[in-house]
C-alpha positions, 0 to 999 in steps of 0.5 A: 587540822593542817594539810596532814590532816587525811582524807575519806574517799568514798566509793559507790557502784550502782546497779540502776539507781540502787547503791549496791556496794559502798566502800569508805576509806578513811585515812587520818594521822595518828596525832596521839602517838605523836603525843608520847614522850610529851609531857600534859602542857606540850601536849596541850600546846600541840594539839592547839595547834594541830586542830583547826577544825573544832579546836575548842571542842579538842582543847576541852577534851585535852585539858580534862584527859590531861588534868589541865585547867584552861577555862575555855568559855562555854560560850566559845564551844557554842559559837564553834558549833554556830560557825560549824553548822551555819557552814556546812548548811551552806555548802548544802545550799550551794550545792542545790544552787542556793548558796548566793542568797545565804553566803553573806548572811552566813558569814555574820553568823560564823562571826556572832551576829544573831539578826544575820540569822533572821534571814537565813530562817525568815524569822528569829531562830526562837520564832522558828522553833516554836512552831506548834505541829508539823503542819506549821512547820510544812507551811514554812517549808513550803511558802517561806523564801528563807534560804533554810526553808528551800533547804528543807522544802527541795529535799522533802518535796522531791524524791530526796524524802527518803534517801539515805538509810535510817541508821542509830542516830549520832551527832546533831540527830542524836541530840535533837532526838526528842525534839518534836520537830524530829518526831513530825518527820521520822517515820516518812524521812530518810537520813538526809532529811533527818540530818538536814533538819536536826542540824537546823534545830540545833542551830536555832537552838544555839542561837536563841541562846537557850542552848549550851554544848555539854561539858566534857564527861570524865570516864575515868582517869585520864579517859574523857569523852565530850560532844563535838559539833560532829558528835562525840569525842573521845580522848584517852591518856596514860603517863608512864608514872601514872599521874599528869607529872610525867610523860605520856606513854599512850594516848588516844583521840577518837573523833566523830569522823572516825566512827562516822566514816569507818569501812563499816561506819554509819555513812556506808550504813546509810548509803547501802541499799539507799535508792539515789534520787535520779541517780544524781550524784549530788544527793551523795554529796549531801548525804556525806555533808551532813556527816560533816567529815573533819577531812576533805572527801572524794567521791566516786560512783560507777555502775556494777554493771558496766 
């Protein structure tokens, strides 16, 4: 979004190495009460401009809560989702000191480029996914120099195998739920490992192109719910004469981040109780990364004890 756009603070104290308390606070604008008074195709205007992260997923949602027809391609979805997911495993791999050898690779892939993806594997995202058992898998992890491989191999050769606290699936771990990949690790991996990997299926996945973002589900009238990148978004609206001819009189968006990152949401889920691997700051960082907030965070750490 713009620079209205909020932000999620978050707030760990520690007793050793333990997260004993988390506190998340998420402040974003309320951008459907800015949407009263509107009519449909103001309001779709709006929110085209408003929405500079996952804009397609919002206009696809708009257009059905409102009743509009704009014939967005599911093409552009999937690419916003290719741009989304090859950027943040980049801001992982910069994170670990990583990110040089993968920057310029994915920047092609943001801008379309398959055999981009090639190097950020090793191999094409359709020869990645069509390992036959973990132990090929692992094989890869360990021996491949693929910036995805390191990813992978340094959060689960370390004590970040099982950081962050197993919690109900949503977004890319949701739906890569049945994918055998996920069950290889699910019993042994936290939800950083978890999350890292499912996001790197669902990119491969995207990008062999066998793979398309679901349509918009319609609830009911003027309710629609459609998967995001982050995962699921929710618009809801109501006209004052109850169809799309007159004014909104209500209207709601509930985007991933705001169930994700609520006081009591499943990134404080995950965090709680979680043991920090060497009580390095950085494993937080990640762990928040692969909840993607739409808004800039913060994070602060202290000991309980101090």
């Amino acid at each position: 979004m713009n620079n209205l756009s909020g932000n999620v603070a978050v707030e760990l104290s520690l007793d050793g190495a333990e997260i004993h308390r988390v506190k998340v606070k998420c402040v974003r604008p309320n951008v459907g009460r800015s949407l009263v008074g509107m009519t449909a195709a103001q309001a779709q205007k709006t929110i085209a401009i408003l929405y500079a992260l996952c804009p397609v997923a919002q206009q696809q949602a708009s257009e059905s809560a409102l009743g509009l027809k704009l014939g967005l391609s599911s093409d552009a979805a999937r690419m916003e989702w290719v741009k989304e997911h090859s950027w943040q495993s980049w801001l992982m791999l910069d994170d670990i000191c990583m990110g040089d050898d993968a920057l310029t690779a994915t920047v092609e892939v943001r801008k379309g480029d398959k055999q981009a993806a090639n190097l950020l594997y090793g191999l094409a995202p359709e020869q990645w996914l069509s390992f036959g058992s973990k132990r090929e898998l692992q094989h890869w992890m360990a021996g491949a120099r693929a910036p995805y491989a390191k990813l992978l191999n340094a959060l689960y050769h370390s004590s970040a195998r099982g950081f962050g606290t197993r919690v109900k699936a949503n977004g890319p771990l949701r739906r890569c739920q049945a994918h055998d990949y996920v069950g290889y690790f699910d019993a042994e991996c936290g939800e950083l490992f978890m999350r890292t990997l499912a996001r790197l299926i669902e990119l491969a996945q995207l990008l062999s192109g066998g793979y398309l973002p679901p349509k918009a589900k319609v609830l009911a009238s003027g309710h629609v719910e459609i998967e995001a990148s982050r995962g699921r978004l929710v618009h809801q609206v109501a006209f004052e004469n109850g169809n799309n001819l007159g004014a909104i009189s209500a209207y709601q968006i509930e985007a991933p981040t705001d169930r994700h990152c609520d006081e009591s949401g499943t990134l404080a889920q995950s965090l709680q109780g979680s043991v920090l691997p060497n009580q390095d700051p950085m494993y937080a960082h990640l762990l928040i990364k692969t909840f993607d907030p739409c808004v800039s965070y913060s994070l602060t750490m202290e000991s309980c004890h101090a």
